[in-house]
C-alpha positions in Angstrom: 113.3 -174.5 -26.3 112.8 -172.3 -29.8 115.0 -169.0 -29.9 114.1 -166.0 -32.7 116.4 -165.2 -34.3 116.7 -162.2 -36.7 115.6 -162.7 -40.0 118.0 -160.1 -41.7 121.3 -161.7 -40.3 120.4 -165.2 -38.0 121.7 -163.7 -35.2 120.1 -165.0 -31.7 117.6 -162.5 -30.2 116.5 -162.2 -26.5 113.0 -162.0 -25.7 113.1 -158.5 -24.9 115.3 -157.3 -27.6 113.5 -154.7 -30.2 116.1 -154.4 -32.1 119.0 -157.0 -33.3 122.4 -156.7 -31.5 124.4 -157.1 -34.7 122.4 -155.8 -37.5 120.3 -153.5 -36.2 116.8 -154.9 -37.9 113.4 -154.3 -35.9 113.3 -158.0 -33.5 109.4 -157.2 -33.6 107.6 -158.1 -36.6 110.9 -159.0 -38.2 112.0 -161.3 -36.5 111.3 -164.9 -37.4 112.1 -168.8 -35.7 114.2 -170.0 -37.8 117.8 -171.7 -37.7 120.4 -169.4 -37.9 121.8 -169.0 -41.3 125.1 -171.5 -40.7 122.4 -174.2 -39.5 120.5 -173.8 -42.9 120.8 -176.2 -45.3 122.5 -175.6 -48.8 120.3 -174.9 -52.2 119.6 -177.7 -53.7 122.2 -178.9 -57.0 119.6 -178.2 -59.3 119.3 -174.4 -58.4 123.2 -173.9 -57.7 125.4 -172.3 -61.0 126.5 -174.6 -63.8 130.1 -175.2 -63.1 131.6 -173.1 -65.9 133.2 -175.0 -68.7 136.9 -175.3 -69.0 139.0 -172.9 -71.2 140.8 -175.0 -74.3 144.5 -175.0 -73.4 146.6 -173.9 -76.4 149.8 -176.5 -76.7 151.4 -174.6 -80.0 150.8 -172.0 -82.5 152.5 -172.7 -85.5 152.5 -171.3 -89.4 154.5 -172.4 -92.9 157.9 -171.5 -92.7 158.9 -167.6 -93.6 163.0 -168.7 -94.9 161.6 -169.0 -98.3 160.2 -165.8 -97.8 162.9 -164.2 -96.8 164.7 -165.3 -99.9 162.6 -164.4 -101.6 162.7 -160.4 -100.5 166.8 -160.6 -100.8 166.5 -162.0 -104.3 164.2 -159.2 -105.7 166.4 -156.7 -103.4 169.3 -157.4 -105.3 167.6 -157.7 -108.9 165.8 -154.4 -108.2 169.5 -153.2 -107.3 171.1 -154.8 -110.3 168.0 -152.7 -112.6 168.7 -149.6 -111.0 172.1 -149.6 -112.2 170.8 -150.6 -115.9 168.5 -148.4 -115.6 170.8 -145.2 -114.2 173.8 -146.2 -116.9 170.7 -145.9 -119.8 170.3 -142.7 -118.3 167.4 -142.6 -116.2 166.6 -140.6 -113.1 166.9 -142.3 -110.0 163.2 -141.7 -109.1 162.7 -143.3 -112.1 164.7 -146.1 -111.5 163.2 -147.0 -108.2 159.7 -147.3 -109.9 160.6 -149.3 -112.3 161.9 -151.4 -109.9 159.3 -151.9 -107.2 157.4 -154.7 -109.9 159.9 -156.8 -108.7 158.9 -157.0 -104.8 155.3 -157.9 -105.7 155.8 -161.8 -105.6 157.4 -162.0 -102.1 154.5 -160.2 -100.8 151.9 -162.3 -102.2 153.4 -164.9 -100.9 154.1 -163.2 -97.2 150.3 -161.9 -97.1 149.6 -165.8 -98.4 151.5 -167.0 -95.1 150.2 -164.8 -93.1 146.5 -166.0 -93.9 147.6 -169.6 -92.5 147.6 -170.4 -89.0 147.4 -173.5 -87.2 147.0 -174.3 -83.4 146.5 -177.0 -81.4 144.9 -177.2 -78.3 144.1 -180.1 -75.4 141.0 -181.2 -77.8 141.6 -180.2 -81.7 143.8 -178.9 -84.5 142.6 -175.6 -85.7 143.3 -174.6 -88.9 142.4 -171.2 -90.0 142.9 -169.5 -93.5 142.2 -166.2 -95.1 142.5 -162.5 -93.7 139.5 -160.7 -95.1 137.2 -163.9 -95.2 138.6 -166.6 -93.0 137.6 -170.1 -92.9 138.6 -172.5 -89.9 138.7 -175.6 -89.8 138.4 -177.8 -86.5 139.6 -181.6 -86.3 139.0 -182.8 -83.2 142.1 -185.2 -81.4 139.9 -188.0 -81.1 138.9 -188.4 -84.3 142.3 -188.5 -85.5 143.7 -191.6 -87.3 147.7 -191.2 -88.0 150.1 -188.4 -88.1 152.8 -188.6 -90.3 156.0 -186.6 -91.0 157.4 -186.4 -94.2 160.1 -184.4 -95.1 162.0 -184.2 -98.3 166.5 -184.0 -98.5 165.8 -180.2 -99.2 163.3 -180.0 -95.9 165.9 -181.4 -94.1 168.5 -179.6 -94.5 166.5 -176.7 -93.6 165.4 -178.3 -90.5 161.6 -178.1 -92.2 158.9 -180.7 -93.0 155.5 -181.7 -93.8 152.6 -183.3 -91.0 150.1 -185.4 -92.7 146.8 -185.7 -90.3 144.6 -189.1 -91.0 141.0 -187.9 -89.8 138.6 -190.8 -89.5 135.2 -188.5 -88.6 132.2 -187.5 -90.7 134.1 -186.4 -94.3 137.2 -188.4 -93.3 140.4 -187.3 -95.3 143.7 -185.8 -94.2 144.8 -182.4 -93.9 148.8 -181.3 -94.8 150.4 -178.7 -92.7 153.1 -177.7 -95.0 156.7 -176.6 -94.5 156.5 -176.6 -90.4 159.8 -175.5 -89.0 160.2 -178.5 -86.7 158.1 -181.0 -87.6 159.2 -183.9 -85.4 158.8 -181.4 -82.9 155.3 -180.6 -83.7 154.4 -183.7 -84.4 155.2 -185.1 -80.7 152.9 -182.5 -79.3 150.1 -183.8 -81.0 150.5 -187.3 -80.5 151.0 -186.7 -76.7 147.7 -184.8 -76.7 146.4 -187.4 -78.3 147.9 -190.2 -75.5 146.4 -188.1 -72.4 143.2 -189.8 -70.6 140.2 -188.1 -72.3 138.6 -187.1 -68.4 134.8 -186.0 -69.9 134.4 -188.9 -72.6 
Protein backbone atom coordinates (compact mmCIF):
# COMPACT_ATOMS: atom_id res chain seq x y z
CA UNK A 1 0.00 0.00 0.00
CA UNK A 2 1.76 3.61 -1.16
CA UNK A 3 1.40 6.41 1.59
CA UNK A 4 2.11 10.42 0.58
CA UNK A 5 4.14 11.68 2.26
CA UNK A 6 5.06 15.43 2.44
CA UNK A 7 7.46 16.65 0.21
CA UNK A 8 8.84 19.57 2.47
CA UNK A 9 9.74 17.27 5.54
CA UNK A 10 8.87 13.14 4.60
CA UNK A 11 6.59 13.06 7.17
CA UNK A 12 3.48 10.40 6.61
CA UNK A 13 0.22 12.04 5.52
CA UNK A 14 -3.38 10.71 5.82
CA UNK A 15 -5.63 10.78 3.03
CA UNK A 16 -7.56 13.50 4.32
CA UNK A 17 -4.95 15.65 5.59
CA UNK A 18 -4.54 19.24 3.72
CA UNK A 19 -2.02 20.23 5.52
CA UNK A 20 1.18 18.33 7.06
CA UNK A 21 1.08 17.47 10.86
CA UNK A 22 4.61 18.51 11.40
CA UNK A 23 5.52 21.11 9.00
CA UNK A 24 2.70 22.61 8.09
CA UNK A 25 3.16 22.49 3.95
CA UNK A 26 -0.15 22.31 1.78
CA UNK A 27 -0.67 17.87 1.60
CA UNK A 28 -2.57 18.85 -1.78
CA UNK A 29 -0.54 19.62 -4.69
CA UNK A 30 2.50 19.33 -2.43
CA UNK A 31 2.46 16.47 -1.44
CA UNK A 32 4.38 13.69 -3.34
CA UNK A 33 4.85 9.44 -2.91
CA UNK A 34 7.99 9.21 -2.09
CA UNK A 35 10.06 7.47 0.76
CA UNK A 36 10.46 9.36 3.58
CA UNK A 37 13.63 11.26 3.80
CA UNK A 38 15.53 8.51 6.41
CA UNK A 39 14.46 5.69 3.70
CA UNK A 40 16.26 7.84 0.86
CA UNK A 41 19.30 6.76 -0.25
CA UNK A 42 22.59 8.82 0.20
CA UNK A 43 24.23 11.13 -2.80
CA UNK A 44 26.31 9.39 -4.67
CA UNK A 45 30.44 9.72 -3.75
CA UNK A 46 30.96 11.53 -6.77
CA UNK A 47 28.67 14.50 -5.73
CA UNK A 48 29.55 14.36 -1.90
CA UNK A 49 32.54 17.18 -0.60
CA UNK A 50 36.15 16.33 -1.21
CA UNK A 51 37.39 15.29 2.15
CA UNK A 52 39.45 18.36 3.03
CA UNK A 53 43.19 17.78 3.10
CA UNK A 54 45.09 17.46 6.20
CA UNK A 55 46.84 20.44 7.92
CA UNK A 56 50.91 19.89 7.95
CA UNK A 57 51.74 19.26 11.70
CA UNK A 58 54.71 21.50 12.79
CA UNK A 59 57.32 19.14 14.95
CA UNK A 60 59.93 22.21 15.67
CA UNK A 61 60.66 25.72 14.88
CA UNK A 62 64.12 26.33 15.21
CA UNK A 63 66.74 29.42 14.24
CA UNK A 64 70.84 29.89 14.53
CA UNK A 65 71.84 30.43 17.94
CA UNK A 66 71.40 34.18 19.46
CA UNK A 67 74.70 33.51 22.47
CA UNK A 68 76.93 34.90 19.94
CA UNK A 69 74.64 37.63 19.68
CA UNK A 70 74.41 38.40 22.83
CA UNK A 71 78.10 38.73 23.07
CA UNK A 72 78.25 40.47 20.87
CA UNK A 73 75.81 43.49 22.31
CA UNK A 74 77.83 43.16 25.85
CA UNK A 75 81.13 43.54 24.03
CA UNK A 76 80.22 46.79 22.20
CA UNK A 77 78.27 47.89 25.54
CA UNK A 78 81.30 47.89 27.33
CA UNK A 79 83.68 49.45 24.46
CA UNK A 80 81.02 52.11 23.93
CA UNK A 81 81.41 52.59 27.90
CA UNK A 82 85.16 52.45 27.89
CA UNK A 83 84.92 55.51 24.79
CA UNK A 84 82.64 57.55 26.75
CA UNK A 85 85.11 57.82 29.44
CA UNK A 86 87.94 58.77 26.70
CA UNK A 87 85.82 60.71 25.37
CA UNK A 88 84.45 62.69 28.66
CA UNK A 89 88.28 62.85 30.22
CA UNK A 90 89.23 64.66 26.50
CA UNK A 91 86.57 66.86 27.42
CA UNK A 92 83.57 66.21 25.55
CA UNK A 93 79.91 66.51 26.38
CA UNK A 94 78.14 63.61 27.35
CA UNK A 95 75.59 63.97 24.47
CA UNK A 96 78.47 63.95 22.59
CA UNK A 97 79.96 61.08 23.89
CA UNK A 98 77.02 58.91 23.42
CA UNK A 99 77.01 59.56 19.66
CA UNK A 100 80.14 58.85 19.08
CA UNK A 101 79.61 55.83 20.52
CA UNK A 102 76.48 54.30 19.09
CA UNK A 103 78.93 53.20 15.68
CA UNK A 104 79.86 50.64 17.88
CA UNK A 105 76.36 48.77 18.20
CA UNK A 106 75.88 48.60 14.44
CA UNK A 107 77.62 45.10 13.97
CA UNK A 108 75.52 43.15 16.56
CA UNK A 109 72.52 44.38 14.89
CA UNK A 110 73.38 43.32 11.53
CA UNK A 111 74.01 40.33 12.64
CA UNK A 112 70.60 40.07 14.96
CA UNK A 113 68.37 41.40 11.89
CA UNK A 114 70.68 38.63 9.92
CA UNK A 115 69.31 35.87 12.40
CA UNK A 116 66.18 37.03 12.46
CA UNK A 117 65.77 36.52 8.62
CA UNK A 118 66.51 32.66 9.21
CA UNK A 119 63.96 30.33 10.20
CA UNK A 120 63.64 26.72 9.81
CA UNK A 121 60.70 24.31 10.58
CA UNK A 122 59.93 21.05 10.18
CA UNK A 123 56.81 19.54 9.75
CA UNK A 124 55.24 15.71 9.34
CA UNK A 125 56.37 16.03 5.43
CA UNK A 126 59.37 18.70 4.79
CA UNK A 127 62.04 20.95 6.17
CA UNK A 128 61.17 24.56 5.50
CA UNK A 129 63.76 26.86 5.21
CA UNK A 130 62.96 30.43 4.94
CA UNK A 131 65.35 33.50 4.52
CA UNK A 132 64.98 37.21 4.19
CA UNK A 133 62.56 39.88 5.94
CA UNK A 134 61.72 42.23 3.12
CA UNK A 135 62.12 39.65 0.24
CA UNK A 136 61.96 36.12 1.57
CA UNK A 137 62.85 33.05 -0.14
CA UNK A 138 61.78 29.46 1.18
CA UNK A 139 62.92 26.67 0.57
CA UNK A 140 60.97 23.28 0.83
CA UNK A 141 62.80 19.69 1.05
CA UNK A 142 60.55 17.24 1.25
CA UNK A 143 61.32 14.15 4.11
CA UNK A 144 61.27 11.60 1.50
CA UNK A 145 63.56 12.83 -0.52
CA UNK A 146 66.04 13.02 2.08
CA UNK A 147 69.32 11.02 1.88
CA UNK A 148 71.42 11.50 5.40
CA UNK A 149 71.39 13.84 8.23
CA UNK A 150 74.42 14.47 9.92
CA UNK A 151 75.55 16.37 12.98
CA UNK A 152 78.76 17.93 13.21
CA UNK A 153 79.80 19.97 15.89
CA UNK A 154 83.15 21.46 16.44
CA UNK A 155 85.07 21.48 20.51
CA UNK A 156 83.89 25.20 20.62
CA UNK A 157 80.06 24.01 19.50
CA UNK A 158 80.25 21.73 22.15
CA UNK A 159 80.93 23.37 24.85
CA UNK A 160 78.24 25.61 24.04
CA UNK A 161 75.81 22.82 23.73
CA UNK A 162 75.62 24.03 19.79
CA UNK A 163 76.11 22.28 16.38
CA UNK A 164 75.70 21.98 12.82
CA UNK A 165 72.80 19.49 10.78
CA UNK A 166 73.93 18.64 7.36
CA UNK A 167 70.78 17.46 5.21
CA UNK A 168 71.74 14.91 2.10
CA UNK A 169 68.73 15.68 -0.39
CA UNK A 170 68.63 13.09 -3.20
CA UNK A 171 65.55 14.96 -5.45
CA UNK A 172 65.59 17.00 -8.59
CA UNK A 173 68.94 19.52 -7.90
CA UNK A 174 70.22 17.06 -5.19
CA UNK A 175 72.72 18.80 -2.72
CA UNK A 176 72.64 19.42 1.02
CA UNK A 177 71.57 22.23 2.96
CA UNK A 178 73.49 23.28 6.52
CA UNK A 179 71.47 24.50 9.39
CA UNK A 180 74.13 26.31 11.23
CA UNK A 181 74.75 26.76 14.90
CA UNK A 182 71.33 24.94 16.14
CA UNK A 183 71.14 25.01 19.90
CA UNK A 184 70.61 21.27 20.38
CA UNK A 185 71.44 19.60 17.48
CA UNK A 186 71.30 15.99 18.48
CA UNK A 187 68.06 17.01 19.63
CA UNK A 188 66.97 18.29 16.45
CA UNK A 189 68.39 15.93 14.63
CA UNK A 190 66.23 13.03 16.21
CA UNK A 191 63.13 14.76 15.28
CA UNK A 192 63.87 14.59 11.88
CA UNK A 193 64.94 11.22 11.56
CA UNK A 194 61.85 10.01 13.46
CA UNK A 195 59.70 11.86 10.95
CA UNK A 196 61.48 10.40 8.50
CA UNK A 197 60.93 6.52 10.21
CA UNK A 198 56.95 7.12 10.46
CA UNK A 199 54.78 4.94 7.80
CA UNK A 200 54.20 7.47 4.88
CA UNK A 201 49.96 6.61 4.98
CA UNK A 202 49.15 8.51 1.38
CA UNK A 203 52.33 7.31 -0.70
Amino acid sequence: MSHSYCINCGSALTSEARFCPVCGASANAEATRLAPRSQQQPPPAASRPAQIEKEEETIFVARPTILFIALGYLIAALAAILLTTILAYAGLQAHISLLLTLPVFILPILSHVKRSAIRYRLTDSKIEIAQGILARTTRNVPLRSLQDVTVSRSVFQRLLGLGDIRLEDAGEGSGSTLLHNIPDPTGHADAILRQLRRPKLND
